[in-house]
KOLTOR-472015 format. One record per residue (C-alpha): x negated, y negated, z negated; residue number from 0. Coordinates in pm, whole numbers, always signed. Example, Ala and Ser with C-alpha at 12.3 -4.5 7.8 and 13.67 -1.06 7.14 Angstrom:
# KOLTOR-472015
       c1       c2       c3   seq
    -1230     +450     -780     0
    -1367     +106     -714     1
***
This chain:
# KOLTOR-472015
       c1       c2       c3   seq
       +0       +0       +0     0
     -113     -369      +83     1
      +27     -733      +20     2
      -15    -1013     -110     3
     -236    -1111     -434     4
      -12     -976     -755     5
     -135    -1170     -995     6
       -3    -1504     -981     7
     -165    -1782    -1263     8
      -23    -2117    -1225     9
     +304    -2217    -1398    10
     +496    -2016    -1612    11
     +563    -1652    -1472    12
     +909    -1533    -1384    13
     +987    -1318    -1748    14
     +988     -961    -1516    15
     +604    -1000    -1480    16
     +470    -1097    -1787    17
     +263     -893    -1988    18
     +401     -677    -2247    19
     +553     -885    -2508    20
     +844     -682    -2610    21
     +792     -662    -2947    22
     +818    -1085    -2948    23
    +1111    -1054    -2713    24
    +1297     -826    -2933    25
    +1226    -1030    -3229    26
    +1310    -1381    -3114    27
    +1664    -1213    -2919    28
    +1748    -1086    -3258    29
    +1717    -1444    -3448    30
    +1886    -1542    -3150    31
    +2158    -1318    -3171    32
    +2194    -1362    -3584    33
    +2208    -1717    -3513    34
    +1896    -1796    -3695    35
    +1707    -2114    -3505    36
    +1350    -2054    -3475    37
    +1035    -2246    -3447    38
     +765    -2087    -3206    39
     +387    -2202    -3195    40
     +109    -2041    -2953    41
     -170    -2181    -2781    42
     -115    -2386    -2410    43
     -135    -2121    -2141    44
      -20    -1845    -2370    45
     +327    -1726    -2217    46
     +570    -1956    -2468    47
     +777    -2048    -2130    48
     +804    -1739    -1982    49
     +843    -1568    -2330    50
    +1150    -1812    -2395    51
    +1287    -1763    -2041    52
    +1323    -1371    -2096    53
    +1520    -1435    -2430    54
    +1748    -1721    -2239    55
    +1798    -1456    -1994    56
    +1877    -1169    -2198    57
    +2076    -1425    -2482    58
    +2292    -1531    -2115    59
    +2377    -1129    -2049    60
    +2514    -1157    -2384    61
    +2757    -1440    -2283    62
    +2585    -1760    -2454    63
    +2530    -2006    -2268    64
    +2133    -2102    -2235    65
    +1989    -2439    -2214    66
    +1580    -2504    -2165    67
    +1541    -2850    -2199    68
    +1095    -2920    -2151    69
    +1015    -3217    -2337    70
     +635    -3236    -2202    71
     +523    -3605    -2196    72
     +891    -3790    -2264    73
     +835    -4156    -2334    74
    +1197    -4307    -2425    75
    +1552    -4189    -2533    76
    +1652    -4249    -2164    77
    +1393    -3953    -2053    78
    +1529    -3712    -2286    79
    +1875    -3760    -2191    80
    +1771    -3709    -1818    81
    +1567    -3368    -1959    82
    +1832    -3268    -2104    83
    +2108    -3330    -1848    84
    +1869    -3127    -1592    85
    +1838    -2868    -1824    86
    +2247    -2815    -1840    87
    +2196    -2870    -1474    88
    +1963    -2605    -1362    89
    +2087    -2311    -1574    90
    +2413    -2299    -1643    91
    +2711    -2170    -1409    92
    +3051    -2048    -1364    93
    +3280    -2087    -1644    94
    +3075    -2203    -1861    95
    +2944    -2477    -1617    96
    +3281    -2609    -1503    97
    +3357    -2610    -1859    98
    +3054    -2836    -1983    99
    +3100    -3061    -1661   100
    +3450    -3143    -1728   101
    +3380    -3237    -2095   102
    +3082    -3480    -1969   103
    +3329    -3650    -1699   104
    +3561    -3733    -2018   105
    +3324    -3846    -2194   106
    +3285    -4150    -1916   107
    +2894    -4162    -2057   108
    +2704    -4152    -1735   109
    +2586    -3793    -1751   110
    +2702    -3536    -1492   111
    +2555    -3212    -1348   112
    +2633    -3335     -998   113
    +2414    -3599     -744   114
    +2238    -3898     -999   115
    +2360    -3822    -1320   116
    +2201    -4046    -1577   117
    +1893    -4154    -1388   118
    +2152    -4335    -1111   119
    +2377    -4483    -1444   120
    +2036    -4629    -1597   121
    +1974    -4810    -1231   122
    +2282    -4914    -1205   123
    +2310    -5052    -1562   124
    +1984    -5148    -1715   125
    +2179    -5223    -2105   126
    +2304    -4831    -2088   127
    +2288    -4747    -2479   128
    +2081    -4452    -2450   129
    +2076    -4379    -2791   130
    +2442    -4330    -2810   131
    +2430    -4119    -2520   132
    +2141    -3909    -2668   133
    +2371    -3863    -2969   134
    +2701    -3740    -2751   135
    +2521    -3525    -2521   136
    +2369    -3319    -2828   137
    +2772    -3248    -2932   138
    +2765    -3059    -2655   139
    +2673    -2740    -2756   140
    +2950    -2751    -3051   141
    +3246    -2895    -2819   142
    +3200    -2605    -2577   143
    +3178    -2347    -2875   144
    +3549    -2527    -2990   145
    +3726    -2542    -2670   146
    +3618    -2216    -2593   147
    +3449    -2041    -2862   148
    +3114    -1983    -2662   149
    +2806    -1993    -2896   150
    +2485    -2095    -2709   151
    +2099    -2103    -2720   152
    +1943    -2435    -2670   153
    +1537    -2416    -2647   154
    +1314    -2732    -2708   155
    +1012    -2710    -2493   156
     +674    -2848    -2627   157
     +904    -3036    -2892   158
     +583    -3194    -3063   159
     +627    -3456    -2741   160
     +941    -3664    -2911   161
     +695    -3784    -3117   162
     +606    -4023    -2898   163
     +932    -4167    -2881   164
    +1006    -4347    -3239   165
    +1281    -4218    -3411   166
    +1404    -3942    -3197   167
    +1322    -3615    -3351   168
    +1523    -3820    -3657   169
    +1848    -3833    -3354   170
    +1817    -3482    -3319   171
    +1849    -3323    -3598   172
    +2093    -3542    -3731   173
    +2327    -3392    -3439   174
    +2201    -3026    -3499   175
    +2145    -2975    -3818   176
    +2534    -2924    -3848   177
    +2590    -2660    -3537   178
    +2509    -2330    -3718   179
    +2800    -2136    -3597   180
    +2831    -2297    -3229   181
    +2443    -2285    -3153   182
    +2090    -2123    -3161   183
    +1822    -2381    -3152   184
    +1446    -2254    -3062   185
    +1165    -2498    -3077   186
     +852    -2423    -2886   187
     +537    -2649    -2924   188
     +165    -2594    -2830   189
       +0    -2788    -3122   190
       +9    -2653    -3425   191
      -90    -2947    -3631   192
     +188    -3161    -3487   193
     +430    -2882    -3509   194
     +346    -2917    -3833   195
     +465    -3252    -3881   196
     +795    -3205    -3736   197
     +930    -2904    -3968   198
     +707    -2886    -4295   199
     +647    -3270    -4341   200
     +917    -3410    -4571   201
     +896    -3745    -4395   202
    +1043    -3595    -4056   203
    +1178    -3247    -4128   204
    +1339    -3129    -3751   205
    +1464    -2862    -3909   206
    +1335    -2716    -4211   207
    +1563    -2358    -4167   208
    +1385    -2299    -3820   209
    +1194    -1935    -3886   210
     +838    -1953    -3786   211
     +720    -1747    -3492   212
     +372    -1735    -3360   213
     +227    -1614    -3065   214
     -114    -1448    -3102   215
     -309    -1299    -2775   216
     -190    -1028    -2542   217
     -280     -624    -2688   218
     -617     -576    -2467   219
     -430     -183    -2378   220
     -157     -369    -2253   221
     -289     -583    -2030   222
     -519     -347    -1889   223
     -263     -121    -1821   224
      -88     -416    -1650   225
     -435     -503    -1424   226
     -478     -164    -1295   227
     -113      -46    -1249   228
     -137     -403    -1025   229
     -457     -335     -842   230
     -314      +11     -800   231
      +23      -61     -624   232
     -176     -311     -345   233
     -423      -72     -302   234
     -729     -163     -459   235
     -922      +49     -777   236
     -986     -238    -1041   237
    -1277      +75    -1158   238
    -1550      -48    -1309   239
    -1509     -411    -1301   240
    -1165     -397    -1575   241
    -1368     -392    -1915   242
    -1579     -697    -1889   243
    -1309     -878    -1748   244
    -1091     -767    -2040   245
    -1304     -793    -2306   246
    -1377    -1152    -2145   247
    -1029    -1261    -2165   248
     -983    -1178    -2518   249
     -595    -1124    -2473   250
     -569    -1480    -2313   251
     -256    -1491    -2074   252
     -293    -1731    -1848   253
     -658    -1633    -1775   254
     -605    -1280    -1773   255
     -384    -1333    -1475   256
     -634    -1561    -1374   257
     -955    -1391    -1383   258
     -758    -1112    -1206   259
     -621    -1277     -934   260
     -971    -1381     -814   261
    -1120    -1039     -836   262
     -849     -889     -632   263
     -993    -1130     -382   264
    -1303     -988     -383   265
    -1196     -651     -401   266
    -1189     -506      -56   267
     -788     -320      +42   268
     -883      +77      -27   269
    -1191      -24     -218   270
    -1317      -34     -579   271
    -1425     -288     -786   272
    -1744     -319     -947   273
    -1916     -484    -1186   274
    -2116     -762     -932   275
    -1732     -812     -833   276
    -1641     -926    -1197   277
    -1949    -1105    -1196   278
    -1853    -1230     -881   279
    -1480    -1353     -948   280
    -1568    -1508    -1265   281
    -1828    -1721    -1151   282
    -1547    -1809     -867   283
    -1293    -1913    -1097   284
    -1516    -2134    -1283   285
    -1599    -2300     -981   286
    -1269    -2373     -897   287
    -1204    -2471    -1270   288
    -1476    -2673    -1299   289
    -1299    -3021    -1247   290
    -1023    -2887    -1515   291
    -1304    -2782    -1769   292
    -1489    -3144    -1729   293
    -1143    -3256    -1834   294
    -1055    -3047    -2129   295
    -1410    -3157    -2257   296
    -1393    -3564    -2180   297
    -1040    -3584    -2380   298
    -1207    -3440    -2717   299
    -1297    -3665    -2971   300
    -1698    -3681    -3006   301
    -1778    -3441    -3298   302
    -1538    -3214    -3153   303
    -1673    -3195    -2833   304
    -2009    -3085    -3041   305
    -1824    -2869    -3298   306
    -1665    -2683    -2987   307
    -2000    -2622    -2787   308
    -2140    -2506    -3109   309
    -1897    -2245    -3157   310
    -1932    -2147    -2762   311
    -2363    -2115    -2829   312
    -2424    -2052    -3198   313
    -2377    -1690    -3347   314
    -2423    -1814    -3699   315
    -2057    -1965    -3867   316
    -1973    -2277    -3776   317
    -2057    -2452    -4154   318
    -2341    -2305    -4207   319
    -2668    -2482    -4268   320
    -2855    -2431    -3950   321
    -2506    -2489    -3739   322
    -2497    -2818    -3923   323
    -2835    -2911    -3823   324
    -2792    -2790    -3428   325
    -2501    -2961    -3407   326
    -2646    -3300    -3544   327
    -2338    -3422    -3800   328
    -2330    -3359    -4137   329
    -2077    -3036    -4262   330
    -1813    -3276    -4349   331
    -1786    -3386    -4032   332
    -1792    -3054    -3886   333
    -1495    -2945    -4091   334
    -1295    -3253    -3990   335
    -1364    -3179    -3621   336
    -1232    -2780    -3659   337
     -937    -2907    -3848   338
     -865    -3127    -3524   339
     -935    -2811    -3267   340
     -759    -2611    -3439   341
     -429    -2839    -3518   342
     -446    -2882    -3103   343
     -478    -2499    -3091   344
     -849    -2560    -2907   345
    -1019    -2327    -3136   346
     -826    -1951    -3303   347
     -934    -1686    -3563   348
    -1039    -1380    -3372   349
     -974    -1057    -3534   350
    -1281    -1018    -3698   351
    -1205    -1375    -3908   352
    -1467    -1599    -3654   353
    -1377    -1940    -3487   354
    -1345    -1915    -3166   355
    -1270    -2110    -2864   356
     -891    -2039    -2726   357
     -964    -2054    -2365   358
    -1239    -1766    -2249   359
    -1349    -1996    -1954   360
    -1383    -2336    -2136   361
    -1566    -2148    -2392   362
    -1837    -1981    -2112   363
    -1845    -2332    -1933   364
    -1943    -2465    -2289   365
    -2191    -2208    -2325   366
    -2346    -2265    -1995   367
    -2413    -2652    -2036   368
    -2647    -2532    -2391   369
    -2688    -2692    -2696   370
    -2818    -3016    -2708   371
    -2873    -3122    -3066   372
    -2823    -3507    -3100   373
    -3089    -3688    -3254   374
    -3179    -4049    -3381   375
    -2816    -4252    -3411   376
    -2656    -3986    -3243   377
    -2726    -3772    -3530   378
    -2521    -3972    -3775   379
    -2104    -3898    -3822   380
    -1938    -4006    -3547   381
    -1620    -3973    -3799   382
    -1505    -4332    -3669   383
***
């Protein structure tokens, strides 16, 4: 058999070809189905979309109606409305959606799941209350489950982004908080530190009921088994090239797929891989990465940006004396730069209890610049 590449690494995956994560399924669709809102935190690049989409999916055979409303980079009240009239827009159907779109054309607010919506209403008047539109179009969810007694799961995509938008994680959950029976809300965020803010931070608690999920990296069996069962059904023998690359990946999603993808390329059709080919595809993918990985590293702060290549070179722990000196910033200074990797989910705990970085490629492009210790002023905190 031949065809096209399998592995497919940029956006989120359709939920049929993800990699295992059945046990997270199961548990998040039985929250769902208890109606117990949940919170769930992972890494960027490590499934959360496609995860969510499989429990929308299965939570819609069930009758609910589903709602994933992606909150990535909202700037005003205005924006969110819009995200979230799309988000009633793109999933829903049938019944259900003649049922929602009726209540929104009584409600004479601006917001419809046909042609403009709320986007055309803002054009055509600039003074639109958003706020008060924010607040009606949250009722949703409970007017549909008391006209017609359907319950429904509403997810939050990369929620930690409302807090750039003053006051409107506040709007929220003073419309949710009192929709138990009529709705299932899951919150999904990729920063762990700001995640933290919204639902354990008695200043702004979203919603303090919401269980806490995590998402830790893929079972190494399973996603082997998934690379060679792929590489099988095209025709190609992943062979001897499928250890490194797993044991490279560390259970990473996104660049598991990835790393993959690239050495199917340089896999011949009825051939085998080998280890030059691994050696081969990674080196390709960095390549190809490299403008991303320049990137990643120019948006950390300074000592992070030296805590993190420290981590990528250094075998000894990260606070140790000797790290301390390579890295050129005193140990108090170090732990203030993990605490900020880690509460942006740049750096994990493997297994065996050591920092490392998330992403297996950042961390090898780290390791591949070296260690340059910084010396004279440089050598002071840059804690400023």
């Amino acid at each position: 058999m031949t065809g096209p590449n399998p592995f497919r690494f940029s956006g989120p995956l359709a939920p049929e070809e993800m990699i295992d994560r059945d046990p997270e399924a199961d548990s998040l669709l039985e929250l769902t189905t208890g109606r117990h809102s949940f919170r769930l935190v992972g890494p960027r690049r490590y499934g959360k979309t496609t995860l969510l989409r499989r429990v929308l999916d299965a939570s819609e055979g069930q009758g609910m109606a589903t709602v994933l409303v992606d909150l990535q980079d909202v700037l005003s009240v205005a924006e969110i409305v819009v995200r979230i009239e799309r988000a009633y827009n793109r999933r829903l159907k049938g019944p259900v959606r003649r049922q929602v779109d009726a209540l929104l054309k009584s409600w004479n607010i601006g917001v419809s799941l046909g042609a403009g919506g709320f986007t055309a209403t803002m054009q055509r008047s600039p003074s639109t209350d958003a706020e008060a539109v924010l607040l009606r179009i949250l009722e949703l969810p409970a007017e549909l489950f008391d006209a017609k007694g359907i319950t429904s799961l509403i997810v939050f995509d990369e929620i930690q982004d409302v807090l750039a938008v003053p006051g409107a994680d506040g709007k929220i959950r003073s419309v949710i908080q009192h929709q138990g029976d009529a709705a299932t809300y899951a919150f999904a965020g990729s920063a762990p530190g700001v995640m933290e803010q919204l639902f354990a931070d008695p200043k702004r608690p979203l919603l303090d009921q919401a269980v806490p999920k995590g998402l830790a990296p893929l079972p190494l069996d399973e996603a082997s088994a998934y690379v060679t069962s792929r590489f099988e059904a095209t025709g190609r023998n992943v062979a001897r090239a499928l250890d490194p690359m797993i044991e490279f990946a560390r259970g990473h999603p996104q660049r598991t797929m990835m790393l993959a993808h690239y050495l199917w390329e340089v896999t011949p059709p009825g051939g085998s891989a080998s280890e030059e080919s691994w050696l081969e595809a990674r080196d390709g993918a960095l390549r190809d990465s490299a403008g991303l990985m320049r990137a990643i590293w120019t948006a950390l702060p300074a000592n992070e940006r030296r805590v993190a290549r420290a981590l990528a070179v250094l075998d000894s722990p990260i606070h140790a004396a000797e790290s301390a000196a390579a890295v050129g910033i005193k140990r108090s200074s170090i732990t203030r730069a993990v605490d900020g990797l880690r509460d942006n989910a740049d750096v994990i705990v493997d297994p065996q209890g050591r920092l490392r970085i998330t992403d297996p490629l950042f961390e090898h492009w780290l390791a591949e610049q070296g260690l340059t210790p910084a010396t004279g002023a440089d050598a002071e905190p840059l804690d400023a």
